[in-house]
N, C-alpha and C positions, 0 to 999 in steps of 0.2 A: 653471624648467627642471629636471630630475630624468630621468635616466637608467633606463632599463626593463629594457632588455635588451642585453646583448652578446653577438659573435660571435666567433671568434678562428680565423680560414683557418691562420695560422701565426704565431709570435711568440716566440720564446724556447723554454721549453717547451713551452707553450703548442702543442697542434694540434688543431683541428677542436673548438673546444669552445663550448657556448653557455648561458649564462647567465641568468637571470631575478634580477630588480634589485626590491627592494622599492623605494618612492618616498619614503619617508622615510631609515629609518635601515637600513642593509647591512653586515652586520658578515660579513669573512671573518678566517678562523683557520688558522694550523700553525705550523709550526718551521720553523728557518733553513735557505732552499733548497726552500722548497714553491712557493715563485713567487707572492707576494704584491707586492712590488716589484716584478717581471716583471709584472702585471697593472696596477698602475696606473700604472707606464708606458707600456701599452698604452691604455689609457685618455685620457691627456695626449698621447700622437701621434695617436690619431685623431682627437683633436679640436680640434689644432692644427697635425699634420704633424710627418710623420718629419724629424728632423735629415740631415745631409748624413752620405755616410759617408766614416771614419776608416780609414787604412789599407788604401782599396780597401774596406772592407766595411762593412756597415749595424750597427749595435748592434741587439743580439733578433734574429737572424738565426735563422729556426728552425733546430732542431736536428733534427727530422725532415725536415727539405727542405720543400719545396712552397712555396705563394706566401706573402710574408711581406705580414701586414695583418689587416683585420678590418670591423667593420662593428658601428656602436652605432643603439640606437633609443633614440627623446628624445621625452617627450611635455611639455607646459603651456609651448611654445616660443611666438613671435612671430608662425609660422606655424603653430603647430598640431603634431599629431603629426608624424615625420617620422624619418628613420635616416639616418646618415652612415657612408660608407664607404670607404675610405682603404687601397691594397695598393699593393705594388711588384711590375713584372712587365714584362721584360727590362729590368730595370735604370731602370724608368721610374716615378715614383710617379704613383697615380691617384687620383683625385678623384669620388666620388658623392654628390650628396643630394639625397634626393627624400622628397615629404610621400606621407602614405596615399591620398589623391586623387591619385597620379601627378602632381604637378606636380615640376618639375627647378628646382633651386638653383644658381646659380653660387657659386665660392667668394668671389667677393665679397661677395654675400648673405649666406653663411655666417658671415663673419667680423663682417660687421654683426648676427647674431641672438647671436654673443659679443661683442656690444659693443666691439671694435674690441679685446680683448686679446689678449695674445699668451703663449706659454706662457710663459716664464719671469716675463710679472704673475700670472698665473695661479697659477704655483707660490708666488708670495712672498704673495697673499694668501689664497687659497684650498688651501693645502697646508699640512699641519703633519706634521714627523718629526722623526726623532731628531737628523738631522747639521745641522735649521736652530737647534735648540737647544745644540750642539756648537759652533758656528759663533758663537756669544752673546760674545764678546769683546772688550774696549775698555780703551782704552792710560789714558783718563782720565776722569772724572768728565764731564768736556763732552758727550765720546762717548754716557756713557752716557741723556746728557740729550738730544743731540737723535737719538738712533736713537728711544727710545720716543716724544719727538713727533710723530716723520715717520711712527711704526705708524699712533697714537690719528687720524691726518688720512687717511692713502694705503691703511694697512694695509698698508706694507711698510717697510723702510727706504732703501729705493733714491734717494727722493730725497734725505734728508738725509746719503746716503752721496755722491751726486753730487755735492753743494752744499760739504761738507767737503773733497771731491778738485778742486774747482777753488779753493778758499779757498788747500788749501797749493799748487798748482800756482803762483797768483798769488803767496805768500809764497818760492817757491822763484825769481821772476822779481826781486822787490825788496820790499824793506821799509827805511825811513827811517834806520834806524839800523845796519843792514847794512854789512860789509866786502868781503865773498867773494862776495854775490851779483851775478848778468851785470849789471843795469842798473846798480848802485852804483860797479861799478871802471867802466864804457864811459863813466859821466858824469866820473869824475875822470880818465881819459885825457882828453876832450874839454877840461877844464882847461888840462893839459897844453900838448896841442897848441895851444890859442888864445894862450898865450902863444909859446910858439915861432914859431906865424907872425909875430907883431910884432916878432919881433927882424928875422928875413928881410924885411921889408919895404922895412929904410934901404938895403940892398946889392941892389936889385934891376934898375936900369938894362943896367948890361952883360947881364944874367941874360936881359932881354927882349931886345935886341937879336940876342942869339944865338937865344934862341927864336925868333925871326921866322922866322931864315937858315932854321931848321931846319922852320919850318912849309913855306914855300915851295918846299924841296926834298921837302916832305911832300907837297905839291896837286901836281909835277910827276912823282913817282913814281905818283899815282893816275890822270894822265890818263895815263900810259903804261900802265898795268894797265890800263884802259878801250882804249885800241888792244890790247894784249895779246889782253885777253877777246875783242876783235872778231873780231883772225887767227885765233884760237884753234876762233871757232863758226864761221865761212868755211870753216877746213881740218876741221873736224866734220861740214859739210856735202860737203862734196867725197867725204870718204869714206863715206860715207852711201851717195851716187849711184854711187861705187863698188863699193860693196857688194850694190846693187842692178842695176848694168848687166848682168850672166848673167840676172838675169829678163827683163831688158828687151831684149834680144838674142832671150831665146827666145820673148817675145811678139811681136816682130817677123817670127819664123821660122813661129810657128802661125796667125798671119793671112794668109800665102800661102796655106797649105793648106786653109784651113777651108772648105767651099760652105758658105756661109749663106743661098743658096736650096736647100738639100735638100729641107726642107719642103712646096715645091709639088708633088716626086715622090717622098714617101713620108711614109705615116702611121703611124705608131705603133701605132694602134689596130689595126692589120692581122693585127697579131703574135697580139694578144688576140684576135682574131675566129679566125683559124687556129686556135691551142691550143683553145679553146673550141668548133667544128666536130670538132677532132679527141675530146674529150674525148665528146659527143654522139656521137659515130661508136662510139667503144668502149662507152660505156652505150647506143647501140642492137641493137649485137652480142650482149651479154650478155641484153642484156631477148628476143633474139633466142632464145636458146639455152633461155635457162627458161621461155618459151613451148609450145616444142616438146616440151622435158621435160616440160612438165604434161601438154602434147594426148597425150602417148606415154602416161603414167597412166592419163588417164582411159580412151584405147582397151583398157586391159588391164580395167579393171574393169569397164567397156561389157560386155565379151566373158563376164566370170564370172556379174554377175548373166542375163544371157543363157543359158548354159548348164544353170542352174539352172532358169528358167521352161520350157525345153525338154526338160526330164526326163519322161516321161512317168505319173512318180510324184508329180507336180507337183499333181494337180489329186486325189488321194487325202489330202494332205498338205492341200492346201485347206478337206478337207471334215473333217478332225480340226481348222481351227481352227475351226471353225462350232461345234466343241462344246467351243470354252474352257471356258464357265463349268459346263459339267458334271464337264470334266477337274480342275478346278480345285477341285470341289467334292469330287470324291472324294481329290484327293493333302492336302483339308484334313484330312475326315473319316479317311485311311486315320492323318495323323497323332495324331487326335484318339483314336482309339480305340488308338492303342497306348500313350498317355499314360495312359487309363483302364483298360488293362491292367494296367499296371505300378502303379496306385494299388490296383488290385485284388487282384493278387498282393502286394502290400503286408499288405493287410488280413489275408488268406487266411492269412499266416504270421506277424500278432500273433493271431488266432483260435487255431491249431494249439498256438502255447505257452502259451495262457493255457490248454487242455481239454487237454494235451496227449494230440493227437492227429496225423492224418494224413491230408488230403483224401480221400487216393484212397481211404483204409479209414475213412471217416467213419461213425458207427452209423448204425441204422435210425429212424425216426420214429417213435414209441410212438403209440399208439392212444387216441382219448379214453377212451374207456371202461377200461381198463386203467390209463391217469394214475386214475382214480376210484376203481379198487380198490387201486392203490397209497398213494392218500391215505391210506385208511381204514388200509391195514398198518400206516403210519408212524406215524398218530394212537394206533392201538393199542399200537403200538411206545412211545412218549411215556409211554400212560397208565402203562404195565405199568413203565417205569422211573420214574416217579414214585412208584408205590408200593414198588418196591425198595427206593427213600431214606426213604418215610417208615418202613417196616419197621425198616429199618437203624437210624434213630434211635430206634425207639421199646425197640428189642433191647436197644439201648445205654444207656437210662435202664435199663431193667431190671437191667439187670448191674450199672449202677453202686450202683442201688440194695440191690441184692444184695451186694455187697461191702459197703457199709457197714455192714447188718446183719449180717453174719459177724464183722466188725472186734471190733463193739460185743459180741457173744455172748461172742467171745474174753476179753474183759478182765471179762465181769462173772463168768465161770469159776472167775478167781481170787480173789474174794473167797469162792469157796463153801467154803473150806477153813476158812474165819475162823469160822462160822457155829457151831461146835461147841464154841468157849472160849466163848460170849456168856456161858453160864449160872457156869461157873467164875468169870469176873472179876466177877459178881452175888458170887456168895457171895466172893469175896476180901473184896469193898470190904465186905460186912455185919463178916467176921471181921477185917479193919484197923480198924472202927470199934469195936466190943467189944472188942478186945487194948489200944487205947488208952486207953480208959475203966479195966478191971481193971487194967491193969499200971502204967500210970504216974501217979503221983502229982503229980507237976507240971502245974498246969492249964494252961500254955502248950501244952506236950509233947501234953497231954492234947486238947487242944481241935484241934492241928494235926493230930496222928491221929485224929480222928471228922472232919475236912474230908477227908483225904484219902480215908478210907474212902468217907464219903456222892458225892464224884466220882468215884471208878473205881465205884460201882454206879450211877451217873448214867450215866455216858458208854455202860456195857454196855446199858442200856436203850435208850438212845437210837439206838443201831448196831444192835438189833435191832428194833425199826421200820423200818430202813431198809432192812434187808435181806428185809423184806416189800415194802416199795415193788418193788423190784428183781426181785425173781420176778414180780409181776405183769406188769412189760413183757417180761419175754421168752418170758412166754406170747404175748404181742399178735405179737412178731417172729418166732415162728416159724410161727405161722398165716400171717401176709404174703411170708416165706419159699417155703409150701408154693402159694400164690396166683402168684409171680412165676414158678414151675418151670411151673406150666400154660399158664400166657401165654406163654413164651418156645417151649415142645414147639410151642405152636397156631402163634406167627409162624413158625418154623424151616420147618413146613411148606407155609406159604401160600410164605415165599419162593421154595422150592424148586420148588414148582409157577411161579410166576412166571416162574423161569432158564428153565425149561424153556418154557416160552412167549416166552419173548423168540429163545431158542437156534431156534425155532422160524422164530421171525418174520422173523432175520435169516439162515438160510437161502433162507428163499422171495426174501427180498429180493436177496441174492446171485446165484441163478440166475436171476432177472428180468434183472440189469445182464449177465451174460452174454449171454443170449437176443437180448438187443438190443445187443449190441458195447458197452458203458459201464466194464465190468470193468477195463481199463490206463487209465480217462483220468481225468481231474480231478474228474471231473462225479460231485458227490453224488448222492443219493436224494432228498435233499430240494429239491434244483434240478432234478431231473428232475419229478415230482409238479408245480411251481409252471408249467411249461411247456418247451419246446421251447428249451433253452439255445444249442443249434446252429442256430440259425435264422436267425440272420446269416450263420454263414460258409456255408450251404448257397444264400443267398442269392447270395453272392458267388461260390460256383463258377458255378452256373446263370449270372451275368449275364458271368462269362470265358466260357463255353464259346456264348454265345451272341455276345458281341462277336468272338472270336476265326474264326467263322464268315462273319459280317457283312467279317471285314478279310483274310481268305482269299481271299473272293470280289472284293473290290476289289483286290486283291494281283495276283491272276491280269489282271482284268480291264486293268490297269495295265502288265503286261508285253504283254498283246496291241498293245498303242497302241503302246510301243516298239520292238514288232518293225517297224511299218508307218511312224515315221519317224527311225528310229538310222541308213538312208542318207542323209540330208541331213546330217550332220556328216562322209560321208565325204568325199561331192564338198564341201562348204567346208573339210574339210580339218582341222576343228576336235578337241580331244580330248573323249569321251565323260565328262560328271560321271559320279563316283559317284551322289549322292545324285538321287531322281529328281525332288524340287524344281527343284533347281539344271541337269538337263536339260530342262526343261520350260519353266523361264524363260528358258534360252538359246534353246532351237525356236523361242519365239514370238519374241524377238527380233528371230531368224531372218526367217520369214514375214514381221512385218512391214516389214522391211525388202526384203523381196524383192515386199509388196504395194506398197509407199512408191515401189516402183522403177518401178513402174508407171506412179505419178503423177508421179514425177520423170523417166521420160523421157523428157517432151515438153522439159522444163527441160534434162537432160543435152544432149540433142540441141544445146539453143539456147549451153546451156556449149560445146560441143566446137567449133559454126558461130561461138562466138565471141570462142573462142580463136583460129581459122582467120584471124578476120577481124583480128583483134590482130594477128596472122604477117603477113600483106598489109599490114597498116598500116605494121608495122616495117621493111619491105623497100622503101616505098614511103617512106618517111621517109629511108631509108637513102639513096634516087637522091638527096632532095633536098640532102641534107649536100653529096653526091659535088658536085650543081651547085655548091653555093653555096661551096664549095673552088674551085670552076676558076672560078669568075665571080670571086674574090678573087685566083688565080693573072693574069687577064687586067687587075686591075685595076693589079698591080703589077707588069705587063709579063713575067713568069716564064714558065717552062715548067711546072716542078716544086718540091715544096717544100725541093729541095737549094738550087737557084737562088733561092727567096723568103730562106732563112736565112742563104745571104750577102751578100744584099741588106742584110737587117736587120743584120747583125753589120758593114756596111761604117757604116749609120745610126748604129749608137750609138759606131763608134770618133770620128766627123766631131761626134756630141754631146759624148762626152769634152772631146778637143778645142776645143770650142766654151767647153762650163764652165772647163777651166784656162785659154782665152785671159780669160773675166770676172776668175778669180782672179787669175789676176797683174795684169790692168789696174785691179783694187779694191787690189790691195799697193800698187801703183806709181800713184794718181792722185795724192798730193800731191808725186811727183817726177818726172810723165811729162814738164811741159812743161820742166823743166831738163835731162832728159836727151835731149828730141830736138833744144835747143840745141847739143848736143856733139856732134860729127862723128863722133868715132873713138873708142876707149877708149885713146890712147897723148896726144890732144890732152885727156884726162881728168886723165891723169896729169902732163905736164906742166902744168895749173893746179895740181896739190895739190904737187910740189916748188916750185914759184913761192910757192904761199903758206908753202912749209915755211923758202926763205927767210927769208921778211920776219917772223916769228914769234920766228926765233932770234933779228935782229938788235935785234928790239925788245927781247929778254927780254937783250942784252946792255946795252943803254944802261942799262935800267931796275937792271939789278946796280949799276950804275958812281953812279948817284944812291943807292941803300942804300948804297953804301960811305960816300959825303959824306955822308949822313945819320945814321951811324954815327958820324963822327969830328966833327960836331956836337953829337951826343948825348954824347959821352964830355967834349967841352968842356963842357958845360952839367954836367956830372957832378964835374968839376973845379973849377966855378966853386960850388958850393952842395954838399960834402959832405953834407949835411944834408937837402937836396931842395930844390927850389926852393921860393918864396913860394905859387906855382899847387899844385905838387904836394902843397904842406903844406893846403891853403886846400881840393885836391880830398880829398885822404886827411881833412883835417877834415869838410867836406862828406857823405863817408861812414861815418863812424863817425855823425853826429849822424843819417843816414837807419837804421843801424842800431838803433840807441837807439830812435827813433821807433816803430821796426817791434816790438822789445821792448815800447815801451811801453803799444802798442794791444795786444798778448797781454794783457799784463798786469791793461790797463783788462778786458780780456774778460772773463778768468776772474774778477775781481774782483765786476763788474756781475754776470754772470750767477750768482754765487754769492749777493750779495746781492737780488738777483730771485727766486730761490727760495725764500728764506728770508721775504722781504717777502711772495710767495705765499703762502707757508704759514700766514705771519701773518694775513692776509686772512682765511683757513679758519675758526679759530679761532671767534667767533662764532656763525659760520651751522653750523656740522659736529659740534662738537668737544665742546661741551656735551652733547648726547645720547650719543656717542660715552663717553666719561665718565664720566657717571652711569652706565652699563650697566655698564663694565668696575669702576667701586666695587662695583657689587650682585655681582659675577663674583669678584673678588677677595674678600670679605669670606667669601664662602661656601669660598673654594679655603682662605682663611689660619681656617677656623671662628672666625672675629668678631676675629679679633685685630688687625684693621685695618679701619677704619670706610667709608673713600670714599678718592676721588682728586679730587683739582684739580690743574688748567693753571695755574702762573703763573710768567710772563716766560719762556715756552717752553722752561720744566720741569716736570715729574712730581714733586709732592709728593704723598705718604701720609700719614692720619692713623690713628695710632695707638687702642689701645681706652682709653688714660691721657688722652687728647686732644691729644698731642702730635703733629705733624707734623714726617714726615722727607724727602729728597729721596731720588729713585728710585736715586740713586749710591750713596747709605748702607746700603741693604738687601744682606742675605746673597744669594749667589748663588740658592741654592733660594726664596726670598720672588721675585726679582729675577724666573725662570724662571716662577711665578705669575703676576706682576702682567704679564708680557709675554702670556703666553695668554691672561688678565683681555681686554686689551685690542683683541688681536687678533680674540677672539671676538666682542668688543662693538662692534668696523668692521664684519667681519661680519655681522650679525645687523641692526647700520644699515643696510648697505649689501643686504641683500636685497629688501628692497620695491622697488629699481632694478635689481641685475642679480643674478638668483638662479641661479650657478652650484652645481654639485655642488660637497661639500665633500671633501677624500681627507686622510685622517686615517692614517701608515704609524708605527704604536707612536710617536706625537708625545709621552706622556706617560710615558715608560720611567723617567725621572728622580724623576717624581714618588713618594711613599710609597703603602703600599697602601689609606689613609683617603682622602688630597688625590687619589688616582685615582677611588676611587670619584665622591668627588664632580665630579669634571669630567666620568667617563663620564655621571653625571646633567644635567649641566650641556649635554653634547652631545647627547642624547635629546631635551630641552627645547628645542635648535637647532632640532633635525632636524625638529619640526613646522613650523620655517619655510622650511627649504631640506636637499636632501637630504645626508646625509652618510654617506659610503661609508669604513668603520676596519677597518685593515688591524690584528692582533694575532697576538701570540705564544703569548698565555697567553689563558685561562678568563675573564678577567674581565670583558668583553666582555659576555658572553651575557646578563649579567642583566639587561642594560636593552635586551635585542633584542627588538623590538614581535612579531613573532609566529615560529614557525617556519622559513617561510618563507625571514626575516631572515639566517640564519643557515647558512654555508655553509664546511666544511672541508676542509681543501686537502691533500692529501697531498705527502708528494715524489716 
C-alpha cells in the first residue's frame, strides 16, 4: 500500500492544497515552522482519525478557517485503488472511502485493509523522529536488554514496557523478603490477630449469653421496622389518593357534561367541505375576472386589425407586397452599389496620388499615331545622349593625355641647358689625365689621376648620347600634341551640335505634355509612349458615373413606394425607421400579420366564443358551489354559515372536553377504584390521621428496644475491652478476604507479566532469526564494519566486534546504541513488509547521527523504499541525493 496523492481542505497551515506522492521514496524539505510535522500529522489522522479535542478545541485547527480535514488516495491496497477521506464539520467527524469503481467502504473495512492497527502501533513501528530517539533512556542494563528484544519481535517496545510495568506493579504488591509492602504487614497482622482470638476464647460464656439478649432484641426491633415500613407505604398511599382527588372530582364533573352521542349529529368533515366550497367560490371569482379581462383584450385588437383591412389604401399596400422580391432586390442592389461606390472612390484617390493629379482635370488620351512619333523623339533623344557620354569620355582621354605630354616636355627642358658643358667636361677629363701623367711622379698619384680623368670623359660621352635619345622623343610628342588639338576642335563641335539637338528635342517634347494636360503630373514621357498610364482611373470614373446613375434611379424609385405606404405606421401608430431596410422589414411584418389575421379570424372568432363559453361555465360552476353550500347548510340543520361555526365551535369545546375526561381517567386508572371506595375527601382524611397515629406509636416502641439494645451493647463492651471472641474471629475473617483480594492482583500482574514474556519467547525461533540477520547487515554498514552481526541469547542483544569479540547491547556508547536500534528497527520493517506494507514517515529520525553514518542510512532508506513506501520529512539538503527522480522532491516554504 503506498500513498499517491493527497488533499488538504484545511489543517494547520495547511489550506486547500494537493499533492502528488511518488510511490516509492517522497522526500519533503524546509526549515522550522514550514509545516512538515503539520503534514504528517495530517497524514496519521486521516488515516486513523482525528484525536478527541483538548480544551474545547481540535489540534491543526486551520488557521485560515474553513473545514478542518483532507482526503488521501491509496493505491496496491487489498481493494485496489481507492481514497480516504476524513473532515470535521459542525463539530462532527466524517468518514469516506470509496475505491475508483465507486464501491463504499465501511470503516470497519478500512481498519481491516490496516490490519487492525491503530495509530499510536503505527507511530512506534512505522514512525521514526527525533523525540523517539530522545526518549531512548533506561534506568539499568535489564532495561536496556529487554526494550531492544521487544523492537527485534514487535517493532516497538510497548510490550516489553507493559510486561516491566506489571513485573513492578506485582513487586510493589509483595515480595518474600519485604517489610513495608501491603501483603507482607496484612499477613503479620493476620498473626497477630489469630493469637488474640485464642486468648478470648476461655472468657467467652457470659460474652454469649449477652449476645443472645441482644440478638433477640435485635429480631424484635426489625419486626417492628417491617410494621413501621408497612404504616409508613399505607399512609404513602393515602396521600397519593389525596393528591390525586382535585383530578378525580374534576373527572367526575366533566362526565356530566360531555354528550358522547355528538357524533350522530355532527361531522367534522363538514367544516372541511365548507372551507373548501368556499376556497373554490373565491378561485371561481377570480378565474371570473381574468376571463373577462382577456375577452376585453382581445375585443380591442379584434377592432385594430379591422380598422386597418378597412382602409381603403388597404388593397394599394396589397399590391406593393406582390412585388417583394422586386422591392427587395433593389434595397439589395441600392446597397450594393454604394459599397462599390465607395471601393471606387477609394481607387480614384490612390490613382490621383500616385500621377498626381485630379479627376475632374484629368488629361486627354494621346493618339496612336502620335504615341509613334513620340517613340521615335525619345529613341532619338537616347541616341543623341549616348553619344554625349561617349564624346565626353573620349574628350577626356584626350586631355589627359595631353597633360601628360606637357608634363613630360616640361622636365625634359631642363636638361637642355646641361647640353653645352658636354664638350668642356670631354676636354677636362683628357687635360686631368695628362696633368697627371706630367706632373706627378708618384705612380699611385699618377695612375689615380689618368682614372679619374679617363671617367669624367667617359661619363661626358655617355650623357651625350643620351641626350640624342631625348630629342628624338619630343619630336614624336609634339606631332601627337598637334593630332590631339584636331580631335578635340572636331569632338567640341559634333557635341555642340548634339546640345543643340537634344535642347531641340526636349522642347518638342515639353509642349507635347502641355498640349495634352501631363505638364503638373507625375507621368514621364517615357510612361506615356509605353501606353495610356491613366487607364485605370479613367476606368474607374466612367464605371462611378455610371453606377451612380443606376443608384439615382433606384433611389428615386424607392422614395416613390414610401410615399404609398409610410401611412400604415400612422394608423399602427408605430415610429418611422431611418434606414429604409429596417422600414421595409417592419411593413412587411406588418402585412403579414394583417394577412395572417385573415386566416386567424376564423380562429379569433372561435378564441373569443370560447372565452364566452369559459364565462358561462364559471358562472354556472358558481350556482353549483352556492347549492352544494346550502345542501351542507340543510345537512347540519343551519340557516347560515354564522349558525354552522357555532355549531362547530360548540363540537370541538364537547371534544376538548371529551380528550381531558381520557386524560385524567389514563392518570387516575391505577387509583380510580380506591378512590370511588371513599365517600367524601374529609372520610379520606380521617384514614390518613388514623394511620398517622399508629406510625408514631410504632416508631415509639421501636426507640424504647434501641435504647435496651444499646445498654446491651455497651455491656458486651464492658465485658470484652478488646472485642469480643466473634468480632475478633469477624475482624480476622476480613482482613484474611482482604489479603486474598491482594493476592489475586498480585498473582495477576505477576502471570500476565510472565505470559508475555514466555510469548515473546515463543517468537524467537519462528521471527527473530531473519529479523537479525538483516539488522547485523544494517548495523555493520551504519558502524562501517566495525561490528560484524548481532545474536539473540537468553533475550539479549549481543554485538560482535571486528576483534571477534562480543558485547551486550547495554555496554555500547549511546551513539553505537542509537545505530543498532534503527539497525533493528528497519530490519522488523523490511520483514514485516511482505504482510502489512504500510507507508514509512521518516520526520529528521536521524539528526543525531554524523554526516558519513547519515549518508549511509539515507542509502540504506532508498534500498527500503523499493519495498514499501517511505515518505522523509528534512531540514537540510541531504536528502535530495538519493531522491529517485524530480518528482520526488518537494519544498516547503513557511
Amino acid at each position: 500500500m503506498y500513498i499517491n496523492r493527497v488533499e488538504i481542505f484545511g489543517y494547520g497551515k495547511w489550506s486547500k492544497v494537493r499533492m502528488d506522492f511518488h510511490h516509492q521514496l517522497q522526500i519533503f524539505q524546509g526549515k522550522n515552522e514550514s509545516g512538515k510535522s503539520t503534514l504528517r500529522s495530517f497524514i496519521q489522522h486521516v488515516l486513523f482519525g482525528f484525536p478527541k479535542k483538548v480544551s474545547g478545541k481540535y489540534s491543526y485547527e486551520p488557521q485560515n478557517g474553513g473545514i478542518m480535514g483532507g482526503r488521501i488516495w491509496l493505491d496496491e491496497t487489498l481493494e485496489g485503488p481507492l481514497f480516504i477521506e476524513r473532515y470535521i464539520k459542525n463539530g462532527k467527524q466524517c468518514f469516506k472511502c470509496e475505491t475508483t469503481s465507486g464501491k463504499s467502504l465501511s470503516e470497519d473495512r478500512w481498519q481491516q485493509l490496516l490490519f487492525q492497527i491503530d495509530e499510536k502501533q503505527y507511530a512506534q513501528v512505522f514512525g521514526f523522529n527525533k523525540e523517539q530517539l530522545d526518549q531512548f533512556q533506561f534506568s539499568s542494563m535489564e532495561e536496556i536488554d529487554q526494550f531492544l528484544y521487544s523492537v527485534s519481535l514487535t517493532g516497538s517496545e510497548e510490550w516489553m514496557k507493559l510486561s516491566t510495568k506489571l513485573q513492578k506493579k506485582a513487586d510493589s504488591i509483595f515480595t518474600p523478603k519485604a517489610v513495608k509492602r501491603v501483603i507482607n504487614q496484612q499477613l503479620h497482622q493476620l498473626d497477630l490477630q489469630m493469637v488474640k482470638i485464642e486468648e478470648l476464647a476461655k472468657n467467652n460464656d457470659v460474652y454469649e449469653e449477652t449476645l443472645q439478649k441482644a440478638e433477640e432484641i435485635k429480631q424484635e426491633i426489625q419486626r417492628h421496622s417491617l410494621m413501621i415500613q408497612k404504616n409508613q407505604e399505607e399512609e404513602r398511599k393515602l396521600q397519593l389518593l389525596q393528591s390525586h382527588w382535585n383530578s378525580y372530582e374534576r373527572w367526575k364533573l366533566i362526565s356530566k357534561k360531555i354528550n358522547f352521542n355528538q357524533e350522530k349529529n355532527w361531522n367534522p368533515e363538514w367544516k372541511y367541505e365548507l372551507e373548501r366550497n368556499h376556497l373554490d367560490d373565491e378561485w371561481n371569482e377570480q378565474q371570473i375576472h381574468e376571463l373577462q379581462q382577456e375577452y376585453h383584450l382581445w375585443k380591442q385588437r379584434h377592432q385594430s386589425d379591422q380598422l386597418l383591412k378597412e382602409d381603403p389604401r388597404w388593397s394599394q399596400l396589397l399590391n406593393i407586397s406582390l412585388m417583394e422580391d422586386e422591392i427587395e432586390e433593389k434595397i439589395l442592389l441600392r446597397k450594393k452599389l454604394k459599397i462599390e461606390l465607395d471601393e471606387l472612390q477609394e481607387n480614384i484617390q490612390k490613382e490621383e496620388e500616385i500621377w498626381d493629379i485630379h479627376h475632374e482635370n484629368i488629361p486627354l488620351e494621346i493618339p496612336k499615331y502620335e504615341i509613334k512619333q513620340l517613340k521615335e523623339k525619345i529613341n532619338q533623344q537616347k541616341t543623341l545622349q549616348f553619344e554625349e557620354i561617349e564624346l565626353d569620355t573620349k574628350m577626356n582621354r584626350l586631355k589627359e593625355e595631353k597633360e601628360k605630354i606637357n608634363h613630360h616636355s616640361k622636365n625634359q627642358n631642363t636638361t637642355d641647358h646641361r647640353f653645352n658643358i658636354t664638350g668642356l667636361l670631354i676636354f677636362s677629363g683628357v687635360v686631368t689625365s695628362l696633368a697627371s701623367i706630367l706632373l706627378l711622379s708618384n705612380p699611385v698619384f699618377r695612375a689615380i689621376g689618368v682614372v679619374i680623368g679617363v671617367m669624367i670623359g667617359l661619363s661626358s660621352w655617355m650623357y651625350e648620347k643620351k641626350s640624342v635619345h631625348t630629342s628624338q622623343f619630343q619630336e614624336y610628342f609634339s606631332a601627337r600634341l598637334e593630332e590631339i588639338r584636331d580631335e578635340l576642335e572636331k569632338d567640341a563641335i559634333q557635341r555642340k551640335n548634339n546640345k543643340e539637338k537634344l535642347e531641340k528635342i526636349s522642347l518638342e517634347l515639353f509642349s507635347w505634355k502641355n498640349k495634352y494636360g501631363y505638364a503638373d503630373s507625375n507621368i514621364t514621357v517615357e510612361q506615356l509612349y509605353q501606353g495610356d498610364v491613366l487607364k485605370s482611373i479613367r476606368y474607374f470614373i466612367e464605371q462611378r458615373q455610371i453606377k451612380e446613375g443606376i443608384l439615382q434611379k433606384i433611389e428615386k424609385e424607392l422614395t416613390q413606394l414610401q410615399m404609398t405606404w409610410q401611412w400604415v405606421f400612422e394608423v399602427k401608430k408605430e415610429a418611422i425607421p431611418n434606414a429604409i431596410e429596417l422600414e421595409w422589414k417592419l411593413l412587411k411584418k406588418m402585412i403579414q400579420e394583417v394577412q395572417n389575421s385573415y386566416q386567424q379570424e376564423i380562429l379569433q372568432m372561435n378564441e373569443g366564443l370560447k372565452l364566452q363559453e369559459q364565462i358561462q361555465q364559471l358562472y354556472s360552476d358558481k350556482q353549483l358551489l352556492e347549492s352544494q353550500k346550502m345542501s351542507l347548510f340543510k345537512k347540519a340543520n343551519v340557516q347560515n354559515a354564522e349558525e354552522f361555526y357555532q355549531k362547530d365551535e360548540a363540537y370541538e369545546r364537547n371534544r376538548l372536553l371529551i380528550q381531558e375526561y381520557t386524560q385524567i381517567k389514563q392518570q387516575l386508572q391505577n387509583y380510580l377504584e380506591a378512590l370511588e371506595a371513599i365517600k367524601s375527601k374529609e372520610e379520606l382524611e380521617q384514614k390518613i390521621e388514623s394511620s398517622h397515629h399508629s406510625l408514631l406509636k410504632l416508631l415509639q416502641t421501636n426507640q424504647s428496644l434501641i435504647e435496651e439494645q444499646a445498654q446491651k451493647l455497651q455491656q458486651i463492651q464492658q465485658l470484652a475491652t478488646d472485642g469480643t471472641y466473634h468480632e475478633q474471629l469477624i475482624q480476622f475473617e476480613l482482613w484474611k478476604a482482604e489479603v486474598e483480594e491482594q493476592l489475586v492482583e498480585w498473582a495477576s500482574y505477576l502471570y500476565a507479566s510472565k505470559w508475555i514474556l514466555e510469548s515473546l519467547q515463543k517468537q524467537l525461533p519462528s521471527q527473530t532469526n531473519e529479523v537479525i540477520k538483516v539488522a547485523g547487515h544494517y548495523f555493520n554498514r551504519l558502524t562501517q564494519g566495525r561490528y560484524h552481526g548481532i545474536q539473540m541469547k537468553n533475550m539479549k542483544i549481543v554485538v560482535q566486534k571486528n576483534d571477534e569479540n562480543w558485547l551486550f547491547a547495554s555496554e555500547l556508547s549511546r551513539g553505537t546504541l542509537d545505530q543498532l536500534l534503527v539497525s533493528i528497527r528497519l530490519a522488523f520493517i523490511e520483514n514485516l513488509s511482505s504482510k502489512i506494507a504500510l507507508p514509512i514517515l521518516i520526520d529528521d529520525g536521524f539528526v543525531n547521527f554524523d554526516s558519513e553514518r547519515k549518508q549511509i542510512m539515507l542509502q540504506l532508506i532508498k534500498e527500503l523504499s523499493s519495498k514499501v513506501q517511505v515518505i522523509y520529512f528534512s531540514l537540510d539538503n541531504e536528502p535530495f541525493t538519493i531522491a529517485e527522480t524530480p518528482a520526488s522532491l518537494i519544498r516547503l516554504q513557511r
